[in-house]
C-alpha angles and dihedrals in degrees: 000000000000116000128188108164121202095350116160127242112249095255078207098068096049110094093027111138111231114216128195113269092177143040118281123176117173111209147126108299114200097240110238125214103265096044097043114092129156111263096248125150120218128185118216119199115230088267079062090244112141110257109178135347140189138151127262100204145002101328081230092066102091110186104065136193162252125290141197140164131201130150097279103165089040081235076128093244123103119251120200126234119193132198128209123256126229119304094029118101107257095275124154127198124189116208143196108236091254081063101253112150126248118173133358121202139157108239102198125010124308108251084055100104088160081116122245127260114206138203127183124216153124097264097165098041092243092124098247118091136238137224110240107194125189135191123254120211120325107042142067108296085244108160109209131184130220140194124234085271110046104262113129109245092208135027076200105072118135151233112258090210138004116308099248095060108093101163090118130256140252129209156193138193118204142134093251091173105036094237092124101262125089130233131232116227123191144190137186132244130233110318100033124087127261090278123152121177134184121223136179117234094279100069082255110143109236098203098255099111117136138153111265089200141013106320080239091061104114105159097094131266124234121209137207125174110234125202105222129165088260086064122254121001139182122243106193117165126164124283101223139344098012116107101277095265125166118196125188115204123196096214086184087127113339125002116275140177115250108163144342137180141146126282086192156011107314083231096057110107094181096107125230144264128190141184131182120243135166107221104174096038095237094129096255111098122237108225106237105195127174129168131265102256117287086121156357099341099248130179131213127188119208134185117240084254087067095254113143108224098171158000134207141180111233100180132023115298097246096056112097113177136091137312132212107203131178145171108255110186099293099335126073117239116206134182129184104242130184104288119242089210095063101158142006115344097196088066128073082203131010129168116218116199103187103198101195089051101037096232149115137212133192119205123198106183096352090296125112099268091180128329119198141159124274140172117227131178122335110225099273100050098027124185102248127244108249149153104216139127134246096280099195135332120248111190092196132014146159116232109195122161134174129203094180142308112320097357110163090220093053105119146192116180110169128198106022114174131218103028127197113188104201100153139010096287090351111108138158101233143167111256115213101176096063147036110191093107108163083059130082110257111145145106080235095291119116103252109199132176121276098258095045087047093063093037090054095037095059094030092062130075125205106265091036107139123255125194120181117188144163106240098264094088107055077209088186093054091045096057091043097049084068091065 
């Protein structure tokens, strides 16, 4: 365990702008198996036992979404809103705990499917609380709030970081200060810097900003609100790739360094997530953190002091991706969610073909850099199974190939763009003379659209590592699974 008690936050680092170091495409990403869950939300009483479950949308959307819970109504009982995960337009729903629902509303327009990420709390000190949303991936990194009932409270609510910063948001609601309102703390996504800011419930910066992490940090920060016995603290660990740190942060005055540890191996690169709950009802909160998919979901519940007590399995142990979790009243609710950590975590940069489903990922950091369709080898001159690496990049190049006199598969296709070597002939190519990527089509190369074929082509470096495999080996799992 690392310890650093009371250490300041560097002033310097605080108003610092983060700007994007590696590639980050927010799409639709095809959801894989073990990946894919209904979106269903289950309470677990403080022994851990299940308690309740229902689903929160269709039960054929499979990835899922963010909870929270807070006394919405002041009947003095949580309700749980739930935003949509990615692929989903922006929608949020507020339930009673039974499941019964209560409200439906769309959080950001209607064409943002980046997912939604929701905190609960008072943020204008009228006893009754409010829902905070924030964008995932893909949008302006704009912070509304919402009544119970969906209706914005202000036209005026900001942006958490600069406009053109669209690598999604974290958040948390809590009372920081013990005035009565709660704050609303953020954090970025990938791309953005290590930067977490405290704002009043009127999206007005209270000056308490600081860097959880090294300024050079740019692969995203989530954020939780913990109870201790010095009153409110920040939790804020890495996203993804960086060492599984959690750091908790006293923001009383100026932000200062009470206490990290690991929630996991130094060597995990799965990111972290964490929540606050009391377990054992004495008013200071437990940390639960769990990782960010890249294997089993598993929980793990620390003292403040950073001592694991326990671990629990929330969902089955073949599911690996993400987990929203969140304190409701006494229980916990959790609710499987798209994972951040998506592919191989001993790579910078590593390219997926899977043959049986005629596509390709990319993967920068273990997240899903692009996916797009491909064609790869018809049956009689089939693209080989191989583990390789980009061996050099060829901008143009002419592919011509004989089999014999007069034989109607002989080629010769000149001036192909955005060319891959992996293997001997094998490359991964643009293919101008057809457009039924998703089928097989090919001499044994990986033929891709023209748009995929330059992003790829400039996006990887020669070494990266190339596994080509025929559906049967999740090959990124596989590799995961060892971290």
């Amino acid at each position: 365990m690392r310890i650093a008690l009371q250490i300041a936050v560097p002033a310097v680092a605080v108003f610092l702008a983060a700007q994007p170091v590696f590639a980050w495409h927010p799409q639709p990403v095809p959801t894989k198996p073990e990946h894919a869950r209904p979106p269903a939300v289950t309470l677990w009483g403080p022994d851990f036992q299940k308690r309740a479950t229902f689903m929160a949308f269709e039960k054929n959307f499979q990835n899922g979404g963010e909870v929270a819970a807070g006394d919405l109504d002041g009947d003095g009982q949580a309700e749980i809103a739930v935003g949509a995960g990615p692929g989903r337009q922006p929608d949020v729903r507020v339930y009673a705990t039974d499941g019964k629902l209560l409200k439906s509303f769309r959080a950001y327009p209607v064409w943002f499917k980046g997912g939604v990420r929701v905190a609960i709390g008072d943020v204008d000190g009228d006893g009754r609380a409010e829902i905070v949303t924030a964008p995932g991936p893909g949008i302006e990194p704009q912070i509304n709030v919402f009544n119970a009932d969906g209706t914005r409270v202000s036209k005026d609510d900001g942006l958490a970081y600069r406009k053109e910063f669209q690598g999604g948001v974290h958040i948390a609601v809590a009372d920081l200060d013990g005035d009565g309102r709660a704050e609303i703390v953020t954090s970025p996504g990938p791309g953005g810097g290590p930067h977490v800011r405290v704002w009043n419930g009127k999206m007005e910066n209270l000056g308490k900003d600081f860097f959880a992490f090294d300024a050079g940090m740019r692969d995203g920060v989530t954020v939780s609100v913990i109870r201790t016995p010095d009153g409110a603290h920040i939790a804020a660990a890495p996203e993804s790739w960086t060492e599984p740190l959690v750091r908790r942060f006293s923001v009383k005055d100026q932000p200062l360094l009470a206490q990290e540890f690991y929630a996991f191996a130094t060597s995990s690169r799965a990111g972290v997530s964490t929540a606050a709950f009391d377990a054992d009802g004495d008013g200071v909160d437990e940390i639960l953190a769990w990782r960010n998919g890249g294997g089993a979901a598993e929980v793990r519940q620390f003292g403040l002091s950073g001592t694991e007590q326990r671990r629990a399995l929330f969902m089955d142990p073949a599911y690996h991706g993400g987990l929203s979790l969140v304190r409701a009243g006494a229980d916990v609710a959790v609710m499987p969610t798209a994972p951040t950590v998506t592919g191989p975590l001993d790579q910078e940069k590593f390219i997926e073909v899977d043959l049986f489903r005629q596509r390709l990922y990319a993967y920068e950091r273990g997240r899903t850099a692009r996916t797009f369709l491909a064609s790869t080898g018809v049956g009689k001159y089939p693209t080989p199974i191989m583990e390789t690496a980009v061996l050099q990049k060829i901008f143009k190049k002419d592919y011509k190939w004989s089999y014999g006199k007069g034989n109607p598969d002989n080629y010769f296709l000149p001036n192909v763009r955005w060319n891959l070597q992996i293997r001997g002939p094998f490359y991964i190519h643009y293919a101008y003379w057809h457009n039924n990527f998703g089928h097989r089509m090919s001499h044994g190369c990986i033929n891709v659209g023209r748009v995929d074929a330059e992003w790829i082509y400039n996006w990887a470096d020669v070494g990266t590592k190339v596994v080509v495999h025929d559906g049967s080996l999740a090959a990124g799992a596989s590799t995961l699974a060892k971290k």
